[in-house]
N, C-alpha and C positions, 0 to 999 in steps of 0.2 A: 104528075110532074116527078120529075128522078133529077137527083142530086150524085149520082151515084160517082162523081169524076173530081168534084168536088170536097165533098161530105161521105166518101168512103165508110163502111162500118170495120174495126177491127174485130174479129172475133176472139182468136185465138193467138198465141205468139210462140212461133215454133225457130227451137233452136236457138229461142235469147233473142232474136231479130227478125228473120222472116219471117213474115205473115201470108195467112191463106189468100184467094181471091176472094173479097171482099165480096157480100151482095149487094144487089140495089137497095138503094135505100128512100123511105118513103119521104113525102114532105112532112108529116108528124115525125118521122122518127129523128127528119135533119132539126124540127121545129126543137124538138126533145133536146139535144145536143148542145143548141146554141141557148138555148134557158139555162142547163146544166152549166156551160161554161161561166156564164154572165152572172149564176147566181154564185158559183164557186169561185170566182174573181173578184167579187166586189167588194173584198174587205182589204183589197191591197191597189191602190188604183193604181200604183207604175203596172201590173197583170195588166187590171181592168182597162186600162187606156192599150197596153199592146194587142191585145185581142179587139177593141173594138177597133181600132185601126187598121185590124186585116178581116172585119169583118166575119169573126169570129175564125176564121180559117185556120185547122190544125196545123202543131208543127212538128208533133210527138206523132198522133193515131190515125194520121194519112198512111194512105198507100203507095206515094208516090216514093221515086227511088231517093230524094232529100227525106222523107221523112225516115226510110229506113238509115240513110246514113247518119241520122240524129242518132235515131236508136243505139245502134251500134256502139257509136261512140261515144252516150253518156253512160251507155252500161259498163263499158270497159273503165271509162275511168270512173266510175260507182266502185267497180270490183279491184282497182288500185287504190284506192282512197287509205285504204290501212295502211300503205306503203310510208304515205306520207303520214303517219300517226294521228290520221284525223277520227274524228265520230263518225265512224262507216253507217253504225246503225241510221243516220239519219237519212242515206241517200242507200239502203239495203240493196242491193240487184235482185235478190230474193224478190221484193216488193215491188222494184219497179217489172217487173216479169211476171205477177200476180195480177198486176195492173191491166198490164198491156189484153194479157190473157182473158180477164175479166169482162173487158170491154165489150159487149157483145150488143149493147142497145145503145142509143141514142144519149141517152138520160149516163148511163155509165161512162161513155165513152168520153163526154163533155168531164163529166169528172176524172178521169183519169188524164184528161188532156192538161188540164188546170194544174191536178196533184205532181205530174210529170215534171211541168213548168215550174211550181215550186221548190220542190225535190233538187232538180237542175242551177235553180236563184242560189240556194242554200250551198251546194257543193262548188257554187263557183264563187260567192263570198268567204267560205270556208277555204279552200285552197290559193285564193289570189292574196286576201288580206288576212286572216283567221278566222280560225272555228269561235274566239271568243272574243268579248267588249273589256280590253285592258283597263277603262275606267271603274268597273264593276267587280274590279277582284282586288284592289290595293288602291289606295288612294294616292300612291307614292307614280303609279301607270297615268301619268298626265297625257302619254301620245296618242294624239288623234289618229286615228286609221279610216282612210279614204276607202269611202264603198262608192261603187257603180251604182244607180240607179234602174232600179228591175224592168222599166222599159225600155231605157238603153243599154242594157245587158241583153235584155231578150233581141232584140232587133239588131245588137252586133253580133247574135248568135243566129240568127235565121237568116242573114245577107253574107253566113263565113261558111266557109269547108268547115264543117263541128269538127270532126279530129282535131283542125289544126288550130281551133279556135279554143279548144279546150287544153291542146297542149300549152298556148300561150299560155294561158290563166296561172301556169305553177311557178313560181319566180325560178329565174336562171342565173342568182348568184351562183360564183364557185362555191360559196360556202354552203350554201341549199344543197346542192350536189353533193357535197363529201358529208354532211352530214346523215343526208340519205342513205347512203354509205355505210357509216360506221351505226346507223341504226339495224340495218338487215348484220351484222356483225355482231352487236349487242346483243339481237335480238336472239341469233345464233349461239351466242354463251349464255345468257342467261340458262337459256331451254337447257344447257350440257349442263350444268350447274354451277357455272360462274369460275370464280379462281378460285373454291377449294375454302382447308379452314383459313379462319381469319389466325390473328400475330398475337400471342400474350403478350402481357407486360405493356411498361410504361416507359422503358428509356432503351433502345438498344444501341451500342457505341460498337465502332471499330476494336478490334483485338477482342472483343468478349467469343465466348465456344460455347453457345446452352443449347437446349432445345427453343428455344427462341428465336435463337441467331437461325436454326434448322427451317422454324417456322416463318420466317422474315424470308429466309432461300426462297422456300418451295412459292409461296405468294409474287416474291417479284418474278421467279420463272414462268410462272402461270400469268403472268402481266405482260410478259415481251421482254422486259427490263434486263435480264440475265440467262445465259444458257444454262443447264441442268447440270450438278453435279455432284458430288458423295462428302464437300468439305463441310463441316459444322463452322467453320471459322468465318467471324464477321472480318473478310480481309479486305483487301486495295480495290479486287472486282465489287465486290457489295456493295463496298463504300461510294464508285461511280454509278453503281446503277440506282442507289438509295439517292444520291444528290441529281441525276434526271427525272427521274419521280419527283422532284423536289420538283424541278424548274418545271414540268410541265403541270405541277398545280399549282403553282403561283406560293410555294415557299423558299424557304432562303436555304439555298443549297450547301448545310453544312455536313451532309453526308453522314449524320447522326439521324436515327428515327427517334426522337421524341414524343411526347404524346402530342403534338402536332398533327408528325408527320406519320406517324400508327392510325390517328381517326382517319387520315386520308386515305392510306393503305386500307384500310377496314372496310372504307364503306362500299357498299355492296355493287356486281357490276349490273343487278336491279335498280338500282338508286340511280346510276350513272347512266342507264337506259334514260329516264325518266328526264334528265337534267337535258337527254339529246332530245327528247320528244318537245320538249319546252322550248328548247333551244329553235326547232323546227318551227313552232307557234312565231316564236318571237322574232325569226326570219321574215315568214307570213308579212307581219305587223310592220317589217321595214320594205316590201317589198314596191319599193318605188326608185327613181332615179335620184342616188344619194349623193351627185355631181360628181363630175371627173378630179377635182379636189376636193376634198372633204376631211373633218374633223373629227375623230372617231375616239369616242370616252366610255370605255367598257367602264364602269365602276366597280365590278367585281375583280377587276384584274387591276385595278390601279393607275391604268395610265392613261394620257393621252397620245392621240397618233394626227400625223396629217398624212393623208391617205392620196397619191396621185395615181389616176390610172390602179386603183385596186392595189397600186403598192404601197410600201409604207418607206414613206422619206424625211422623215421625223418620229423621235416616240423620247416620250417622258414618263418619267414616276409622277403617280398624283397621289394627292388627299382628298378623300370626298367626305360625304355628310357623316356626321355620328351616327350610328344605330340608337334612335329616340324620338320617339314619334313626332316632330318638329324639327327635327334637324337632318333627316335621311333626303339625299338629293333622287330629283323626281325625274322621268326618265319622258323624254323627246325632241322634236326637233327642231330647229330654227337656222338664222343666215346673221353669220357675225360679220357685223357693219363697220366695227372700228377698231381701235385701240387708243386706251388712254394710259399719256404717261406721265408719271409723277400724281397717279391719282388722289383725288380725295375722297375719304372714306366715308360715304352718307350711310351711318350707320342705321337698318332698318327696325324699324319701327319695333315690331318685337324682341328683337334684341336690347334696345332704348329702354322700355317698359319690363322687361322680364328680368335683367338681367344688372341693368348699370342703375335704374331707377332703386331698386333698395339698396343700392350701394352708397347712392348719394342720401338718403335717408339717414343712413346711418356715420358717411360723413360725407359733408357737403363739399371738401375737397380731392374727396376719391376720384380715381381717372381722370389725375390733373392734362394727362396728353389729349383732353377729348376737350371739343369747342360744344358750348349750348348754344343755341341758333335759334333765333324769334322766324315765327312764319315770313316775315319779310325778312328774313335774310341777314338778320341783325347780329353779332356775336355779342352777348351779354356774357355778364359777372354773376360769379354764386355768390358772392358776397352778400348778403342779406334776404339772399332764397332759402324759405320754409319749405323743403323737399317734400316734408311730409304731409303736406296740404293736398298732395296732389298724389290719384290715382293711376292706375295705368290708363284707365279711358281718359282721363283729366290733365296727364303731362301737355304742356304746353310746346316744350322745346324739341327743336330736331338738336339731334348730335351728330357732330363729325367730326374727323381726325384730318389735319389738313397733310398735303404731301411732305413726308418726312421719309430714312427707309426705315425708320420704324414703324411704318402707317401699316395697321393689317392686312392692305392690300399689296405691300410689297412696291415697288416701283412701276409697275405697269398691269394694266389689269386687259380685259377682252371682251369685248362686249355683242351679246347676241340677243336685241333688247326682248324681254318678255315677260309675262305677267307672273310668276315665280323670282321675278328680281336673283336669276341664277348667270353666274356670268366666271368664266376663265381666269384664274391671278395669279401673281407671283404672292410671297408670305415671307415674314421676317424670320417664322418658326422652321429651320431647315432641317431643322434634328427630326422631326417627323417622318421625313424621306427614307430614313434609315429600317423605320421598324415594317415587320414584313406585312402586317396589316393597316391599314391608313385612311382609319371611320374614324375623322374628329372634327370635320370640319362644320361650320351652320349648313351646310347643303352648298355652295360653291364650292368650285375644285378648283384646288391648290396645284400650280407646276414645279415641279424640281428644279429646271430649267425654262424658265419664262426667256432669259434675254433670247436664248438663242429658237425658242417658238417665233418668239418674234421675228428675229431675223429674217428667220423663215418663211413666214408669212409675207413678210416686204419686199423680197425677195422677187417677188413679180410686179414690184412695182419702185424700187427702187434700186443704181447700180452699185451702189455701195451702202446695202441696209444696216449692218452696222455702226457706221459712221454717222447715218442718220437716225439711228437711234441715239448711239449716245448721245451725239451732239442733241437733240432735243430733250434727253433726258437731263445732261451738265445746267441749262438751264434752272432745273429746280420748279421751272414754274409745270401746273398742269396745261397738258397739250390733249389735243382730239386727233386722233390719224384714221380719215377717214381709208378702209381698203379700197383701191378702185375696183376690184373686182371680190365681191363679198365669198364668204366661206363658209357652207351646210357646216351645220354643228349637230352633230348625231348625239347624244348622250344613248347609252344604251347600257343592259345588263344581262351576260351572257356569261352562264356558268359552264356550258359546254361551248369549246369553238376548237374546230378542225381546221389547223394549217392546213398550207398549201402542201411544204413538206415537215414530215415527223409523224408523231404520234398526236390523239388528238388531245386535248389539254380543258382541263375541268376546274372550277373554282371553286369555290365558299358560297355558300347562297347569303352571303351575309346579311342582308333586312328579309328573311324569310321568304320574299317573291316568287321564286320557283315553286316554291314547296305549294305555295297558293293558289298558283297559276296550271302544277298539274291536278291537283284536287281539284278546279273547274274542269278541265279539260276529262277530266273522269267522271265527273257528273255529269258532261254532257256524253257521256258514250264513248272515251277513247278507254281503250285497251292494254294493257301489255299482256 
C-alpha cells in the first residue's frame, strides 16, 4: 500500500523552501508519522484536536504547492521577527530549516510537523498580542490580552493564503508603524555610538559661556534639536531647542536645563531604544479595536484624551496614582457607562481603615466633612463611639462625603464600572495641575478640566450639553447620566510614543514598569 500523495516524506530542504521529490512512502513508515504526530501533540489538545481533525494530514512537510507556501512564508516572517523586537530565538529560521532538512523518516517527520506547528502558535501569539503575560511581570498590568486558541489559529491558518494570513497577525496601528520606524533608527545610532559625551553639571541657564554650555551644544546637535556651530554661548537658539526637548519629554518648558532636564538629556539613545522596544510589546497588548471614540489615559504623560477617528478632539492634564505600592493606578480596559453629578464620595474601604480610622482614634471628631454610614444605610453620630474598639477588619461603618464642591470627587465624576473601583473625576485640589509631575492620587485620575470632558462626552447626545449640565449640576442634588452610546476607556502606559508629526517623544518610567517589562522581554530572548 503507498501513501505517497498523501503522506509525502520530506528529506531534505533546499533553498530555505524547496523540497526534493519526495519517495514513496511505505504503510509503516506513514504508520510512523501519524504516532510521531499524535504522541507530540498530545500535551496541548487545541494541536491534538487540529491534527485529528485532518486526520493527521500535514501542513508544514507535505509536498504539495500549499505546503511549500506555508514554508515560505513562516520562514520569512521567523527571519523578520527581530524587526519587530520580538524573541527571534524562539521561532530561529536556523531551526525551523534544520527541521525541515532532518525530516527524513516517518517518526522524524511527524515531529518536525508538530514542532513546526508550535514554533508557528508561538510566533503568531507573540506578534498579534505579545511575546509576554502583562500579569506576571508587575501587578500594577491588570490588562487582559485576548489569545486565539491553537485550534483556531491553526485552521484559520491552513484555510488562508499564509503570506497574507501572517501579515494580518502584526497590528496596523499608525503607531505600530512609526515605531517600527524609529526602532530601525535607534537601532542605527546606538550601533554609531549614540549622541556622543553626555552634559556636566547640575544647572545650565541662558547667558552662561562654559565648557558646559559647549557640552549641552554638541548633545542637542547630535539630537536634531539644533544646527552645529562654534558659539559657546547658552543664547536665544539653545534656549528654544532646550524648551523642545522639554515639551517632547513631558517637562515644563522653561528653557533652563536643570537637573531635570540633564537626567533627560543623559539618558542614553540605548535606554531610549529599549523604552521603544517596550513600547512595541505594549502596542502587541492593545492590539485590538480601541473604538472609533475612545478614551485614552497615557499615565506617564499625564493626561487624558478622547480620541475620534484616531484623532485627538479633547486632551486634559491629569493626576494619577502615587508611586506606592497601593496607590499606583493599574493599567486596562473597560466602557464608560455614565456620568455622575454632584457625586457622592463612597470612600473605599481602605482608605476608611488605613487612613481616617486612626484619625478617629485619636479624635473622634476628625474629618467632621465625612458621614459614618451603618450597613443599612443609616447616618450615625460619633458622639459616644469608642473608635478604638475597633480594628481595620472590625470597622463597622462605611464613610462618605455627601455632594458638596468640596467633595474629593469634585462635582462630577466618570464611571467605567470595574473591579479596581478606578473611575474618571473632577478634584477640589487644582494646584496639582500645575506641577510637572502628577503621582498623588489613590490610583483614580484626576481631570484639569472635567466640566468641559464632560461636555464633550454629551456632546453626542445632547444639543445643548452644557446647559444640561449645569442645569443638572445647579440642582445640588446627585444625578446618574446614563451615555447613550458608552465610551472604550483605554488606561494605558507608554514611555515612548511617536507622533504622527515631530519628533518622537519619551517619558519617565515613573512606577518602574518599563524597566520590568524589558528585563522579561530579555529573558525571554529579545535583543538589542
Amino acid at each position: 500500500m503507498q501513501f505517497s500523495k498523501r503522506f509525502p516524506i520530506v528529506p531534505a530542504l533546499i533553498a530555505a523552501t524547496m523540497l526534493v521529490t519526495p519517495p514513496t512512502v511505505t504503510f509503516a513508515q506513514s504508520t510512523a508519522y501519524t504516532h510521531a504526530v499524535a504522541t507530540a501533540a498530545s500535551s496541548d489538545s487545541g494541536l491534538s484536536a487540529f491534527y485529528k481533525a485532518r486526520n493527521f494530514e500535514p501542513i508544514w512537510t507535505g509536498n504539495t504547492s500549499k505546503d511549500r507556501a506555508r514554508r515560505r512564508a513562516f520562514l520569512k516572517a521567523a527571519e523578520s521577527a527581530e524587526m519587530h523586537g520580538l524573541p527571534a530565538g524562539r521561532y530561529d529560521p536556523a531551526v525551523i530549516k534544520q527541521l525541515l532538512k532532518d525530516a527524513a523518516s516517518g517518526r522524524s517527520r511527524g515531529t518536525a510537523e508538530v514542532k513546526l506547528s508550535e514554533m508557528f502558535l508561538q510566533y503568531a501569539r507573540d506578534i498579534q498580542t505579545g511575546a509576554l503575560v502583562p500579569s506576571r511581570i508587575d501587578e500594577g498590568l491588570v490588562r487582559q490580552v485576548g489569545r486565539v486558541g491553537h485550534e483556531a489559529q491553526l485552521n484559520a491558518f491552513a484555510a488562508s493564503n499564509p503570506r497574507a494570513y501572517l501579515e494580518s497577525l502584526t497590528p496596523k496601528s499608525p503607531e505600530y508603524v512609526r515605531l517600527l520606524k524609529e526602532k530601525v533608527r535607534f537601532t542605527e545610532l546606538v550601533a554609531a555610538g549614540g549622541w556622543g559625551a553626555t552634559v556636566p553639571g547640575s544647572k545650565i541657564e541662558p547667558g552662561q559661556s562654559n565648557n558646559n554650555v559647549v557640552a549641552l551644544r554638541n548633545r542637542l546637535v547630535a539630537m536634531g534639536y539644533m544646527k552645529r556651530s562654534a558659539s559657546t554661548v547658552f543664547d536665544a537658539t539653545m534656549q528654544q531647542a532646550v524648551q523642545q526637548f522639554q515639551l517632547d519629554h513631558g517637562l515644563s518648558p522653561d528653557g533652563v536645563a536643570g537637573p531635570g532636564t540633564l537626567a533627560e538629556i543623559n539618558t542614553s539613545a540605548k535606554d531610549r531604544l529599549k523604552s521603544i522596544y517596550v513600547a512595541l510589546e505594549r502596542e502587541r497588548w492593545t492590539n485590538f479595536d480601541r473604538g472609533s471614540r475612545h478614551i485614552w489615559v497615557n499615565l506617564t504623560d499625564f493626561t487624558a484624551k478622547i480620541m475620534d477617528n484616531n484623532k485627538v478632539t479633547f486632551e486634559t492634564r491629569s493626576v494619577i496614582g502615587a508611586d506606592s505600592s497601593d496607590r499606583r493606578s493599574p493599567e486596562f480596559s473597560d466602557v464608560m457607562e455614565h456620568l455622575v453629578i454632584n457625586p457622592t464620595w463612597h470612600v473605599p474601604r481602605s482608605i476608611a481603615t488605613k487612613e481616617y480610622l486612626p484619625m478617629l482614634q485619636k479624635n473622634p471628631n476628625a474629618v467632621s466633612h465625612l458621614n459614618l454610614v451603618t450597613a443599612s444605610g443609616k447616618v450615625v453620630s460619633r458622639a459616644g463611639i469608642d473608635f478604638n474598639q475597633y480594628t481595620k477588619a472590625t470597622f463597622p461603618f462605611n464613610i462618605k462625603q455627601p455632594p458638596s464642591k468640596s467633595n474629593a470627587l469634585g462635582l462630577v465624576k466618570f464611571i467605567f464600572p470595574n473591579k479596581y473601583n478606578i473611575y474618571l473625576h473632577d478634584t477640589p485640589a487644582k494646584n496639582l495641575f500645575s506641577r510637572e509631575s502628577r503621582a498623588f492620587s489613590h490610583g483614580c485620575i484626576r481631570l484639569a478640566d472635567p466640566f468641559d470632558f464632560a461636555y464633550a462626552l454629551l456632546a453626542k447626545q445632547e444639543s445643548n450639553p452644557k446647559a444640561f449640565f449645569h442645569r443638572t449640576l445647579d440642582t445640588g442634588q446627585e444625578a446618574f447620566v446614563p451615555l447613550k452610546k458608552q465610551v472604550p476607556v483605554h488606561i494605558i502606559y507608554r514611555t515612548a510614543v511617536s507622533p504622527a508629526k515631530g519628533r518622537i517623544n519619551f517619558r519617565r518610567d515613573i512606577y518602574g514598569r518599563d524597566a520590568k517589562i524589558f528585563a522579561a522581554l530579555s529573558k525571554a530572548g529579545v535583543e538589542i
